[in-house]
PDB file as gemmi writes it, atoms N, CA and C in Angstrom:
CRYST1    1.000    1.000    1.000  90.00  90.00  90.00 P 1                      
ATOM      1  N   UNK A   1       9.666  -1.611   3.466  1.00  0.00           N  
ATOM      2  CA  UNK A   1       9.070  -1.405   2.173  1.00  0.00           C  
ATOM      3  C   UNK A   1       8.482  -2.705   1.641  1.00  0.00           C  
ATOM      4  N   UNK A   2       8.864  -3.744   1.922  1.00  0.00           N  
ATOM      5  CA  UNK A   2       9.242  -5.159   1.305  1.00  0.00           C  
ATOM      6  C   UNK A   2       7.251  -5.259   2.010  1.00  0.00           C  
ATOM      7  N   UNK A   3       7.629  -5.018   3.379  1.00  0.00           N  
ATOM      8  CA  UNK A   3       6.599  -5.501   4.210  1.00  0.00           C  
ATOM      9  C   UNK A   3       5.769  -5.208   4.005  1.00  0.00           C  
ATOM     10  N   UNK A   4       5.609  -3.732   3.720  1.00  0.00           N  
ATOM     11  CA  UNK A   4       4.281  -2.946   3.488  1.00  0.00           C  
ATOM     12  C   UNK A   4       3.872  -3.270   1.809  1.00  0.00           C  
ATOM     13  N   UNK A   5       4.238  -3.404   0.624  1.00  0.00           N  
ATOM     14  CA  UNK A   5       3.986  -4.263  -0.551  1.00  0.00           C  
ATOM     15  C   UNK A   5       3.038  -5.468  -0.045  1.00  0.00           C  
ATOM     16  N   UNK A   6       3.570  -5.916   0.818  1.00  0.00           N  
ATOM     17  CA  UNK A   6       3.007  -7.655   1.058  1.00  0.00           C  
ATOM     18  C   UNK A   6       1.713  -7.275   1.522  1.00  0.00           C  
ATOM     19  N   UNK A   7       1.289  -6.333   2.733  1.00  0.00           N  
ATOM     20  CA  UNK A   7       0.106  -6.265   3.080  1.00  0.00           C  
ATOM     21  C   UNK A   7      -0.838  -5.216   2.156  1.00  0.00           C  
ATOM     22  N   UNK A   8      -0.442  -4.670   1.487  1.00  0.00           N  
ATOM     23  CA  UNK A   8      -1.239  -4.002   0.022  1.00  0.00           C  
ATOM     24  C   UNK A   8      -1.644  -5.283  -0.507  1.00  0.00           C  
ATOM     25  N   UNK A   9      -0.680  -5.838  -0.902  1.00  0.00           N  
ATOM     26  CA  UNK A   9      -1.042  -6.834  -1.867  1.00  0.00           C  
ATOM     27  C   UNK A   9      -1.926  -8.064  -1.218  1.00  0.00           C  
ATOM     28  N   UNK A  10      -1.670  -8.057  -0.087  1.00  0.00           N  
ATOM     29  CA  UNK A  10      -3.042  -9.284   0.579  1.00  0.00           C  
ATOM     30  C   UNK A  10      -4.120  -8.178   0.471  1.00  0.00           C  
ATOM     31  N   UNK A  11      -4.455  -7.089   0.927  1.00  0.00           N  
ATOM     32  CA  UNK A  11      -5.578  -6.131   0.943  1.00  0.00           C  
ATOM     33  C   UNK A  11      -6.055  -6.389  -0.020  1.00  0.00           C  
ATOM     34  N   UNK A  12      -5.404  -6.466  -1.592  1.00  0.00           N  
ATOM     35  CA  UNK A  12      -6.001  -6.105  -3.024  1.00  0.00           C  
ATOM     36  C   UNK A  12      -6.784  -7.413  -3.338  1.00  0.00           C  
ATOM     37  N   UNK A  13      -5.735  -8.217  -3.149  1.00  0.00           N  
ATOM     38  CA  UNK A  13      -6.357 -10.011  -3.133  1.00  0.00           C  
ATOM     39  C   UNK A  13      -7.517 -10.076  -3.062  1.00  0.00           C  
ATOM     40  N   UNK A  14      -7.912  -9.896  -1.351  1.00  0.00           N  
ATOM     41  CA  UNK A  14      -8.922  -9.628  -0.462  1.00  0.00           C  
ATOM     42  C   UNK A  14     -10.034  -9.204  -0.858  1.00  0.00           C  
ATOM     43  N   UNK A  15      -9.563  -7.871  -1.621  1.00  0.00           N  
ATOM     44  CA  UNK A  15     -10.807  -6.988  -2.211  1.00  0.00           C  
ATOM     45  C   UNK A  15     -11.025  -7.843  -3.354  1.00  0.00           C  
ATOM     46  N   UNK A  16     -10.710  -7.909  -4.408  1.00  0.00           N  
ATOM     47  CA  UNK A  16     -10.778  -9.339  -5.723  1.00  0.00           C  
ATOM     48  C   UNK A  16     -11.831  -9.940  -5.536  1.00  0.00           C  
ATOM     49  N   UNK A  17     -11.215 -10.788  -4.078  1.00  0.00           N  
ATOM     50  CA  UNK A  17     -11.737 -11.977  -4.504  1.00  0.00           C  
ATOM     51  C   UNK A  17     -13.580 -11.996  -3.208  1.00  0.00           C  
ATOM     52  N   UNK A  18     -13.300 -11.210  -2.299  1.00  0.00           N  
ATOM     53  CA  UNK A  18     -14.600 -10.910  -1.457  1.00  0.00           C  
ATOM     54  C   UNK A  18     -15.851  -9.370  -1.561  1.00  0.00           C  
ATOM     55  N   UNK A  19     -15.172  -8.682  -2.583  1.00  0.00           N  
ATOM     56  CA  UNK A  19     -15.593  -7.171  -2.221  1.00  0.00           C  
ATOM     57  C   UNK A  19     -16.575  -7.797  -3.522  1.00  0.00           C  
ATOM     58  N   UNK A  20     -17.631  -6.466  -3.446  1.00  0.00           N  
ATOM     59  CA  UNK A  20     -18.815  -6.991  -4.475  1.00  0.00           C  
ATOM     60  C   UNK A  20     -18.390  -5.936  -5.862  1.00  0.00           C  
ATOM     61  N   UNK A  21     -17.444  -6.148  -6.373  1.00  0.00           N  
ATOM     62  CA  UNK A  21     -17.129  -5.585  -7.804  1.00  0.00           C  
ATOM     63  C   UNK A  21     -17.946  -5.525  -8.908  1.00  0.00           C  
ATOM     64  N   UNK A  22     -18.226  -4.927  -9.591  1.00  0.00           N  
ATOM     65  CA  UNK A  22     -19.333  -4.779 -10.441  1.00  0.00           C  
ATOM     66  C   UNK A  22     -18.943  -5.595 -11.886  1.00  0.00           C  
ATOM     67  N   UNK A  23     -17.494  -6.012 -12.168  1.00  0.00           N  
ATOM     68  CA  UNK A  23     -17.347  -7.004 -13.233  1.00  0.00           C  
ATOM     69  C   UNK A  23     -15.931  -7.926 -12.634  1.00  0.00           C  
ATOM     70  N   UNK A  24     -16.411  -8.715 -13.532  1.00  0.00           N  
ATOM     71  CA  UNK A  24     -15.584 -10.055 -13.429  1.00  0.00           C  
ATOM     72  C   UNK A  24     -14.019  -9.104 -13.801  1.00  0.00           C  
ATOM     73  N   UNK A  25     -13.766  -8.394 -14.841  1.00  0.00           N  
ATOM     74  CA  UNK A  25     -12.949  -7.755 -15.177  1.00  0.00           C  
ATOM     75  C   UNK A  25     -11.874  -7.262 -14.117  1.00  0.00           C  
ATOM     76  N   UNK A  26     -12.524  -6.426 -13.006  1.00  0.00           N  
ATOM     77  CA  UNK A  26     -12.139  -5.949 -12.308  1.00  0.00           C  
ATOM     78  C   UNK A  26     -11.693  -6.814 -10.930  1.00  0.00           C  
ATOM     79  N   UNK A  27     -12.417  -7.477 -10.513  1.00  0.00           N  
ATOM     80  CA  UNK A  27     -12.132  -8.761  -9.480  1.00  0.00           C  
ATOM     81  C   UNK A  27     -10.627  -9.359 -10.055  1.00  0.00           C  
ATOM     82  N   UNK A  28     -10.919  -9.781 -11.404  1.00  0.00           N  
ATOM     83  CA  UNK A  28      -9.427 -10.569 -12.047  1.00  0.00           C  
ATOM     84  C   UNK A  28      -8.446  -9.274 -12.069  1.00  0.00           C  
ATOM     85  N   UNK A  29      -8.580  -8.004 -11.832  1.00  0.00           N  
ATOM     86  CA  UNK A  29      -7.424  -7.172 -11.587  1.00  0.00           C  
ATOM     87  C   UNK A  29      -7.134  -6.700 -10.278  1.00  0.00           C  
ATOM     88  N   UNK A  30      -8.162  -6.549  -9.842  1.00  0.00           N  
ATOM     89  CA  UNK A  30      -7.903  -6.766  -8.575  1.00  0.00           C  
ATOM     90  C   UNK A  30      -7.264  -7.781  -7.407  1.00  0.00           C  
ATOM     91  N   UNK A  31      -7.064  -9.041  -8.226  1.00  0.00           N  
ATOM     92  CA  UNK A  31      -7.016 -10.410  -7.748  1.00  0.00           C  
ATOM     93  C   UNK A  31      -5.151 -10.259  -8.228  1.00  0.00           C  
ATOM     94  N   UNK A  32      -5.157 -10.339  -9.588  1.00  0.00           N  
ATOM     95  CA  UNK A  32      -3.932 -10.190 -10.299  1.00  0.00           C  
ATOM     96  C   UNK A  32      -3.018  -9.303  -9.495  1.00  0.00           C  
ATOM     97  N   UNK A  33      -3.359  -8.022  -9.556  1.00  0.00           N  
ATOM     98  CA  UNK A  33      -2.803  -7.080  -8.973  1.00  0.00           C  
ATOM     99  C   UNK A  33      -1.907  -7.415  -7.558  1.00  0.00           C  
ATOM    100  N   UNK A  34      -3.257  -7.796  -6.887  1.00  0.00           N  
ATOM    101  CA  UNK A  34      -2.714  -7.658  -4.957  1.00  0.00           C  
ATOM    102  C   UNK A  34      -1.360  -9.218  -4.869  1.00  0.00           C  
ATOM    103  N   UNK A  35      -1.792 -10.122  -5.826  1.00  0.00           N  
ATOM    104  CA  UNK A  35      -0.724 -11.497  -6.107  1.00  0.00           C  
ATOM    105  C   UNK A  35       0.666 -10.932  -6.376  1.00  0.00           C  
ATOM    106  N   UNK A  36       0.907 -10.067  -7.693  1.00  0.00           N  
ATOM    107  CA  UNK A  36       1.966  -9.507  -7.944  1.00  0.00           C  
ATOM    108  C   UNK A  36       2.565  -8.397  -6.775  1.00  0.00           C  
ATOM    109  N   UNK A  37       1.950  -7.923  -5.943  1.00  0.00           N  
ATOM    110  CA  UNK A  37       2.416  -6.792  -5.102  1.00  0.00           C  
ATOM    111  C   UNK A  37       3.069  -8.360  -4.107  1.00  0.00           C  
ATOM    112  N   UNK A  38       1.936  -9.038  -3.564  1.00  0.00           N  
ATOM    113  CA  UNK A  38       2.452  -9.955  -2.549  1.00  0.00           C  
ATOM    114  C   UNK A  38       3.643 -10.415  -2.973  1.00  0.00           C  
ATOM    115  N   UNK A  39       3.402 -10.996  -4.168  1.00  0.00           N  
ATOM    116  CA  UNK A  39       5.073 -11.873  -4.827  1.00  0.00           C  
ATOM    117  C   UNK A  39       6.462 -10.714  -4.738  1.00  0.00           C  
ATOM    118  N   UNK A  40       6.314  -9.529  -4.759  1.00  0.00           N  
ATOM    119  CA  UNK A  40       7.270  -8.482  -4.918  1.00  0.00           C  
ATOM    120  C   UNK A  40       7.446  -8.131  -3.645  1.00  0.00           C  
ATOM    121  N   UNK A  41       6.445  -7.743  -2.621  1.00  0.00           N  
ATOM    122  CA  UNK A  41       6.944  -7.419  -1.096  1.00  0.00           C  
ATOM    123  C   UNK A  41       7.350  -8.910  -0.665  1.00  0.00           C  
ATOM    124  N   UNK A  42       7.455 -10.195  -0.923  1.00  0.00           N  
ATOM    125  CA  UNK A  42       7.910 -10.974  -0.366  1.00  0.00           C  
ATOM    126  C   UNK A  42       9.603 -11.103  -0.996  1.00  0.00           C  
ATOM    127  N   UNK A  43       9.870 -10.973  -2.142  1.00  0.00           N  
ATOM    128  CA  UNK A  43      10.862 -11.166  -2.710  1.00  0.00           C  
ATOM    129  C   UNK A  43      11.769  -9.915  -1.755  1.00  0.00           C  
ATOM    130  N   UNK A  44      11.694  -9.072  -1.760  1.00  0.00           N  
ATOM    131  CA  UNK A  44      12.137  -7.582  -1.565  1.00  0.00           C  
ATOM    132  C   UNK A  44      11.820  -8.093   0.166  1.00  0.00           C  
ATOM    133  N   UNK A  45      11.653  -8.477   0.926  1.00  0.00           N  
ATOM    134  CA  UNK A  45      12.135  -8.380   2.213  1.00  0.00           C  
ATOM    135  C   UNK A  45      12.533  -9.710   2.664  1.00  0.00           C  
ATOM    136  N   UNK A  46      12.770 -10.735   1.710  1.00  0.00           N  
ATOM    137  CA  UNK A  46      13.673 -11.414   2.210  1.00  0.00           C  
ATOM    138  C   UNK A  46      15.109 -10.965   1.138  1.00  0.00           C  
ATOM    139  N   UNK A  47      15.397 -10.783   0.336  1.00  0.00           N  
ATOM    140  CA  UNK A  47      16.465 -10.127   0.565  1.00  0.00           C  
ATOM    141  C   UNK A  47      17.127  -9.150   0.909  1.00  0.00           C  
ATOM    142  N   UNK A  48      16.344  -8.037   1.389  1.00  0.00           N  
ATOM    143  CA  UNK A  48      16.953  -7.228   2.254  1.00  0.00           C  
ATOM    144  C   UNK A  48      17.134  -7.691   3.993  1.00  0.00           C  
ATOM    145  N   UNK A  49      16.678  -8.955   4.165  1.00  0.00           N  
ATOM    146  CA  UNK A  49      16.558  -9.516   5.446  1.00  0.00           C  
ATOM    147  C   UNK A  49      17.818 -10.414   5.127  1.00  0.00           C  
ATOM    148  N   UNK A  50      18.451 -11.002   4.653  1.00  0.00           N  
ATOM    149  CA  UNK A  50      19.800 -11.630   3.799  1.00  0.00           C  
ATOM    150  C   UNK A  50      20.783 -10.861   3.521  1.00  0.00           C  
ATOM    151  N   UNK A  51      20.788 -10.018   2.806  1.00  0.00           N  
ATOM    152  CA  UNK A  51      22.067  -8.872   2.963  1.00  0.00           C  
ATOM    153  C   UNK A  51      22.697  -8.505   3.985  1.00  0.00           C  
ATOM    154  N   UNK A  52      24.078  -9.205   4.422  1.00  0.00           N  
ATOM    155  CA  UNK A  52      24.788  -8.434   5.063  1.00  0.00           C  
ATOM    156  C   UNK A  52      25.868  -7.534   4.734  1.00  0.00           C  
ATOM    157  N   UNK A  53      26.069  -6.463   5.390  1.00  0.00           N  
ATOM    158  CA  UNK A  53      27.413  -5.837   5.353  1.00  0.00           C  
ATOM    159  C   UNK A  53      28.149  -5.466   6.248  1.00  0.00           C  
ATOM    160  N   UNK A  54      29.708  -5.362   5.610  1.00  0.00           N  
ATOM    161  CA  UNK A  54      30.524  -5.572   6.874  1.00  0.00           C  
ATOM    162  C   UNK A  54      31.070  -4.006   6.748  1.00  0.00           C  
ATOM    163  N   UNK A  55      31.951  -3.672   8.194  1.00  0.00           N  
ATOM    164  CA  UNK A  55      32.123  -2.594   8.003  1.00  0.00           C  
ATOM    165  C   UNK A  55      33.480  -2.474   7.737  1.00  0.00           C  
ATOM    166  N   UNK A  56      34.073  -1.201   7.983  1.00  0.00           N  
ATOM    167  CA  UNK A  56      35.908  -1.312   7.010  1.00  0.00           C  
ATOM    168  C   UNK A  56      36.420  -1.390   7.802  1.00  0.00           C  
ATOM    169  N   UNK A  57      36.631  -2.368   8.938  1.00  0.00           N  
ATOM    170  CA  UNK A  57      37.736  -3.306   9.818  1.00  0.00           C  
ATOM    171  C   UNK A  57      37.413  -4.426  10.021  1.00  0.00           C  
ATOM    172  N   UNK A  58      36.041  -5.186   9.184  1.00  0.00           N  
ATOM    173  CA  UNK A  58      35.883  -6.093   9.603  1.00  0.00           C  
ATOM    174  C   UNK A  58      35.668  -7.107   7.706  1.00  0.00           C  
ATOM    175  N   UNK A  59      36.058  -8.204   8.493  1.00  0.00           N  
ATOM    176  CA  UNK A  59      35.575  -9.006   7.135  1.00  0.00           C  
ATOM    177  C   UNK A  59      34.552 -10.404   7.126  1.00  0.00           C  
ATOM    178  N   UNK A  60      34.211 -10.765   6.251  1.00  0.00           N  
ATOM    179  CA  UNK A  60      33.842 -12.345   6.464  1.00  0.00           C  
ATOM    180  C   UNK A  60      33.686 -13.249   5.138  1.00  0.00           C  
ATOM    181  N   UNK A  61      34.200 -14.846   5.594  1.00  0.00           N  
ATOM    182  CA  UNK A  61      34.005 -15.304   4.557  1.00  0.00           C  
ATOM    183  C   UNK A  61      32.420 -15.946   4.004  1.00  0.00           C  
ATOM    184  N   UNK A  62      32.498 -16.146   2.774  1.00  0.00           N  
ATOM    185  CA  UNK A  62      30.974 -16.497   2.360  1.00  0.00           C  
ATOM    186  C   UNK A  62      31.015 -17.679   1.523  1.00  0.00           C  
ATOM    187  N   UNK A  63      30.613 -18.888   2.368  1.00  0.00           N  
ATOM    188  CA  UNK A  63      30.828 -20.125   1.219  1.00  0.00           C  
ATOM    189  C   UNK A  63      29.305 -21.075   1.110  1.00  0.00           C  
ATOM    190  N   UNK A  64      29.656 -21.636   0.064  1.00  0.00           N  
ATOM    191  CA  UNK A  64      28.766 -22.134  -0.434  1.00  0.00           C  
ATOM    192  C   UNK A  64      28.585 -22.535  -2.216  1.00  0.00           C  
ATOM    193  N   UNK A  65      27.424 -22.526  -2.911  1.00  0.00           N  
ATOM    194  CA  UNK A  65      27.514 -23.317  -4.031  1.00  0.00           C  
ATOM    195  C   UNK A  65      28.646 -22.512  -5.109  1.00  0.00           C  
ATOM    196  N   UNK A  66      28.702 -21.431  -4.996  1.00  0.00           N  
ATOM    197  CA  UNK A  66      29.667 -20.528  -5.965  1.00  0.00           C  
ATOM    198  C   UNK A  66      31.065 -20.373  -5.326  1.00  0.00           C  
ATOM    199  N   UNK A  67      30.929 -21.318  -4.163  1.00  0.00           N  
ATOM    200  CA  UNK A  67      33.112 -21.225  -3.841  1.00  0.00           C  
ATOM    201  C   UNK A  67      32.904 -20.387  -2.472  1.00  0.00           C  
ATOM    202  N   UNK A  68      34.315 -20.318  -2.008  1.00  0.00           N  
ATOM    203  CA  UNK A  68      34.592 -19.732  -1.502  1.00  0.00           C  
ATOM    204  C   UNK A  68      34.686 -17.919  -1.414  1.00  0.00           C  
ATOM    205  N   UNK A  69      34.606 -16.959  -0.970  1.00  0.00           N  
ATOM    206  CA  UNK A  69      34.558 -15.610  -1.383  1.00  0.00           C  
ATOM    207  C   UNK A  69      34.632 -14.785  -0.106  1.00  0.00           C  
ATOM    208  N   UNK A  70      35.480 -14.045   0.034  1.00  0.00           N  
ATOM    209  CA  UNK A  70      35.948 -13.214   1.144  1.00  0.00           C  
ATOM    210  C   UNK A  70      35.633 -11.879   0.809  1.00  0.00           C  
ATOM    211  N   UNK A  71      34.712 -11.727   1.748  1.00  0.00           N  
ATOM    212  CA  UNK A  71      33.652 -10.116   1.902  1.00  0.00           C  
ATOM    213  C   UNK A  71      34.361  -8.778   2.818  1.00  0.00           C  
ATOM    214  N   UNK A  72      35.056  -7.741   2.376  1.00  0.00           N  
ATOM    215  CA  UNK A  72      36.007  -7.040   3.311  1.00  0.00           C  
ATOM    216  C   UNK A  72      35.450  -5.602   2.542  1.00  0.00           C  
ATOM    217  N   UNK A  73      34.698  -4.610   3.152  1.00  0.00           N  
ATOM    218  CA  UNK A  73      34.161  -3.490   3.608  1.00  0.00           C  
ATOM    219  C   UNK A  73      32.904  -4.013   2.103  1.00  0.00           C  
ATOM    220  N   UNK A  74      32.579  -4.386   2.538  1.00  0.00           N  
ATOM    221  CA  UNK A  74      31.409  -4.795   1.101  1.00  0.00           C  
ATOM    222  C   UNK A  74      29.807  -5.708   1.951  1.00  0.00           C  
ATOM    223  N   UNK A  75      28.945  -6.261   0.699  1.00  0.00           N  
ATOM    224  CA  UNK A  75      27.854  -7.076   1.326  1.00  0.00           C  
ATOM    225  C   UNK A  75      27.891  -8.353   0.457  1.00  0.00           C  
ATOM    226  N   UNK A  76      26.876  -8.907   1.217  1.00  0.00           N  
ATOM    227  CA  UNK A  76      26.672 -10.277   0.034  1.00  0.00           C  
ATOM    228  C   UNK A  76      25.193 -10.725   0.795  1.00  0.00           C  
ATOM    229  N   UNK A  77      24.781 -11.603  -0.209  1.00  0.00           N  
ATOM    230  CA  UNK A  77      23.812 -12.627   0.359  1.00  0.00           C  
ATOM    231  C   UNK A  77      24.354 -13.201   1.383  1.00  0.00           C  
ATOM    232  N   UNK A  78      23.479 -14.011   2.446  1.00  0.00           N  
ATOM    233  CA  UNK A  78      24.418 -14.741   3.311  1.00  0.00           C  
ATOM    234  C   UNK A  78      23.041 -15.517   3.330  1.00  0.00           C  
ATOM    235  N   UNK A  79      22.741 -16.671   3.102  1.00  0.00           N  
ATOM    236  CA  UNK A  79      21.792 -17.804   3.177  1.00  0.00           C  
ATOM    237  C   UNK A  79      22.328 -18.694   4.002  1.00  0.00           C  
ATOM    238  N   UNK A  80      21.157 -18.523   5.443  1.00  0.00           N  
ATOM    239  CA  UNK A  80      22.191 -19.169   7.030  1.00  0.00           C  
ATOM    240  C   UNK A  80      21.923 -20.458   6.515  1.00  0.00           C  
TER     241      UNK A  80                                                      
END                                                                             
């Protein structure tokens, strides 16, 4: 999902800023537009590419700037 956002949103860019639009209006929404889709399919597949989960016999710990934290049938960020 993450992925397919990102390449809409380069498409829209694309169109913005090369397609022959009939106002400035529309180029700047078009431009606006495909930026915000890119910024959102990028956000949205790297953290679903970061989420792990464990299953209910397994656990793991998760450390880093917020402490220590032990993950047992649950998910978390995991930033390798």
């Amino acid at each position: 999902m993450g992925f397919g956002l990102m390449v809409v949103g380069a498409l829209l860019t694309g169109v913005g800023l090369f397609a022959p639009l009939p106002s400035i209006v529309e180029k700047g929404l078009a431009v606006g537009l495909g930026l915000a889709l890119l910024v959102i399919g990028a956000i949205l597949t790297i953290v679903t590419n970061l989420y792990r989960k464990t299953t209910a016999d397994q656990a793991f710990v998760r450390t880093g700037s917020g402490g220590s934290r032990v993950v047992m049938d649950g998910g978390a960020l995991v930033i390798p």
